[in-house]
C-alpha positions in Angstrom: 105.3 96.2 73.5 104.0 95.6 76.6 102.5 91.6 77.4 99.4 91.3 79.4 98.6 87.3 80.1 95.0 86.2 79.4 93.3 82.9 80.2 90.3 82.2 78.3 89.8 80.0 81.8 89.2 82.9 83.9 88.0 85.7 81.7 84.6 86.5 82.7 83.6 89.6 80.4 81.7 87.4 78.3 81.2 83.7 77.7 81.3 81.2 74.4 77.8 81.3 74.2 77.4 85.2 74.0 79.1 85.2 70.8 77.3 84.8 67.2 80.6 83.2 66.0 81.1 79.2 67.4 84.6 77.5 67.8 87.0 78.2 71.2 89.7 79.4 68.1 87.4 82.6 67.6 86.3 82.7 71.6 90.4 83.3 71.9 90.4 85.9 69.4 87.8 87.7 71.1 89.2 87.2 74.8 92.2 89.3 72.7 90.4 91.6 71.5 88.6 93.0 74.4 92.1 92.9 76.4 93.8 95.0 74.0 90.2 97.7 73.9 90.7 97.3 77.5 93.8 98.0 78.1 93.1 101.4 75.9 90.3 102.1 78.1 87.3 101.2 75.8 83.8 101.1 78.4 83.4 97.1 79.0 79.8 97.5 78.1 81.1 98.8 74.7 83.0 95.8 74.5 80.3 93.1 75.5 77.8 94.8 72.9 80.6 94.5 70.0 81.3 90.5 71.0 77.9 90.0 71.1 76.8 91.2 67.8 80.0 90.6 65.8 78.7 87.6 63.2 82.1 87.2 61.4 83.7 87.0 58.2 81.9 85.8 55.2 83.1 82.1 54.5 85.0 81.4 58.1 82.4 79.4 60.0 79.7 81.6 59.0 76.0 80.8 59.8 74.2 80.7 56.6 70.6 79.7 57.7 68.4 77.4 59.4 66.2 74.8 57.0 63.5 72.8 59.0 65.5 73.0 62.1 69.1 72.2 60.7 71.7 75.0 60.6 73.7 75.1 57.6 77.7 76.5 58.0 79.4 77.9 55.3 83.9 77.3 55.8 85.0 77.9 52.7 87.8 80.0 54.2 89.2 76.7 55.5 91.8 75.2 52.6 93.7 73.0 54.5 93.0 70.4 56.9 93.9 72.2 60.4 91.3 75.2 60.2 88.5 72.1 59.1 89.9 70.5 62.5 89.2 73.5 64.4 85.7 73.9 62.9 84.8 70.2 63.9 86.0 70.6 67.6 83.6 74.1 67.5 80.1 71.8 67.3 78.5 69.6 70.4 75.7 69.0 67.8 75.4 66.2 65.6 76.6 67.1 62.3 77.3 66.1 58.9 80.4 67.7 57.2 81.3 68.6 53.7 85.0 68.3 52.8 87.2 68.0 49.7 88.7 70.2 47.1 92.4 70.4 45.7 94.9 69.4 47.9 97.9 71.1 48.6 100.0 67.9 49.8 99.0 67.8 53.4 98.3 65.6 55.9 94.5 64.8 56.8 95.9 63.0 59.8 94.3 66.1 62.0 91.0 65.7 60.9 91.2 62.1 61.7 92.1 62.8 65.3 89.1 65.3 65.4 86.8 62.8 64.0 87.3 60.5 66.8 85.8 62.2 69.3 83.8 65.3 67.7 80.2 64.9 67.3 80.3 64.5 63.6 78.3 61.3 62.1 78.6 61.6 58.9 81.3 63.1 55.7 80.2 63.8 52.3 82.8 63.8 50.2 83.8 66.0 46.9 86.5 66.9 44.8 89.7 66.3 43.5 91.5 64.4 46.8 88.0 62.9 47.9 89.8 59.5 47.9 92.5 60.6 49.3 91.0 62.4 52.4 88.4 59.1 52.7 91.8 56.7 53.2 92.5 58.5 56.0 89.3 59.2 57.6 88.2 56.1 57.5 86.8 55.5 60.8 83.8 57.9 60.0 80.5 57.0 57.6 81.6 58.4 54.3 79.4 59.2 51.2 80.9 60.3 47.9 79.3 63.4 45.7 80.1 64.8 42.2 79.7 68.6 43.4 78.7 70.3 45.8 75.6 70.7 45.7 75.0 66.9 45.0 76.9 67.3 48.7 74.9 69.6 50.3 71.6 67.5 49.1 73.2 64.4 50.5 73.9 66.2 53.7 71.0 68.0 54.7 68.8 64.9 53.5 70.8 63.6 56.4 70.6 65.9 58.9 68.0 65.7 61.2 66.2 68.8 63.4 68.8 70.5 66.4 71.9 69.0 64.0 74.0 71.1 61.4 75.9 71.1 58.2 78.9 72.0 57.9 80.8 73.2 54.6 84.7 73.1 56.3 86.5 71.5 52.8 90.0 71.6 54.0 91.0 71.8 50.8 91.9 74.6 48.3 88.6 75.2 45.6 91.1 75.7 42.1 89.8 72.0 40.5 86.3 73.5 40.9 86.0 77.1 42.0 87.8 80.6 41.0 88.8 81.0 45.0 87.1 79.9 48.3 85.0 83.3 48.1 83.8 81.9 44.6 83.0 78.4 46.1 82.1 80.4 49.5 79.5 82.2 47.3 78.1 79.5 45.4 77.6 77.1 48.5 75.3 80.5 49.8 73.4 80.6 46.8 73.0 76.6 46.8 71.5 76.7 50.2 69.1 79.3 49.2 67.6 76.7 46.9 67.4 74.0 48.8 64.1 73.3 50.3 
């Protein structure tokens, strides 16, 4: 294999903002991406148009919709706590997140740090390790729901114009859902409802 250095610092093929998909962890993945087409001689123009209208895998930080000016985030890909940490640090916007789930015995310490300074001003809370995940957070405003759509009510009645929801649970679905593409699914179909 051959190693070809990138900086996400310098790159100037495209910028965050060109791409459908937020967080600087999927930026990075698509500063790869177009070395490696590059390096096999794929037309840069090629490349920008691909960035630019790639919109993701269902469930990882995928845009579901926007409802009176709030955009609603579906995460259900994210079962533990560091992929919900890197979905936090991916929003300027105020926003109100949606965490909880099974546990798998990890730490929630990373959210915590990402709380502190991220622009999130509220959690809603669901699940099996609700309690658990609201000891540890507990520097952020914290509201407790039964399921998750008493949790997506709760956070879009809180959200307010130019802010988002996010669904990141950090958690694995089993004490609720089939898989996170069943909760992934139902969140979808919860949101589509909502008015």
């Amino acid at each position: 294999g051959k190693k070809i250095a990138k900086d996400t610092k310098t790159f100037n093929l495209f910028k965050p903002e060109d791409l459908k998909i937020k967080g600087e962890h999927n930026f990075k993945n698509a500063v790869m991406a177009a070395a490696v087409a590059t390096e096999f001689g794929v037309n840069k123009k090629i490349i920008f148009k691909t960035v630019k209208n790639y919109r993701g895998l269902p469930y990882r930080l995928q845009f579901v919709k926007t409802l009176r000016g709030v955009k609603i985030y579906n995460d259900s890909a994210s079962t533990n706590p560091m992929t919900t940490a890197a979905a936090i640090k991916s929003f300027k916007e105020k926003n109100v997140l949606i965490m909880g789930g099974r546990g798998k015995g990890l730490s929630y310490k990373p959210i915590a740090q990402v709380l502190k300074n991220s622009s999130t001003k509220l959690v809603v809370l669901f699940g099996e390790n609700k309690r658990k995940i609201a000891k540890v957070i507990k520097s952020r405003k914290i509201i407790f729901a039964e399921s998750l759509e008493e949790a997506l009510k709760i956070a879009f009645k809180n959200s307010k114009s130019g802010e988002a929801v996010i669904f990141s649970p950090g958690a694995a679905s089993f004490d609720m859902f089939l898989d996170y593409k069943d909760r992934g699914k139902k969140f979808n179909e919860i949101v589509k409802k909502l008015n």
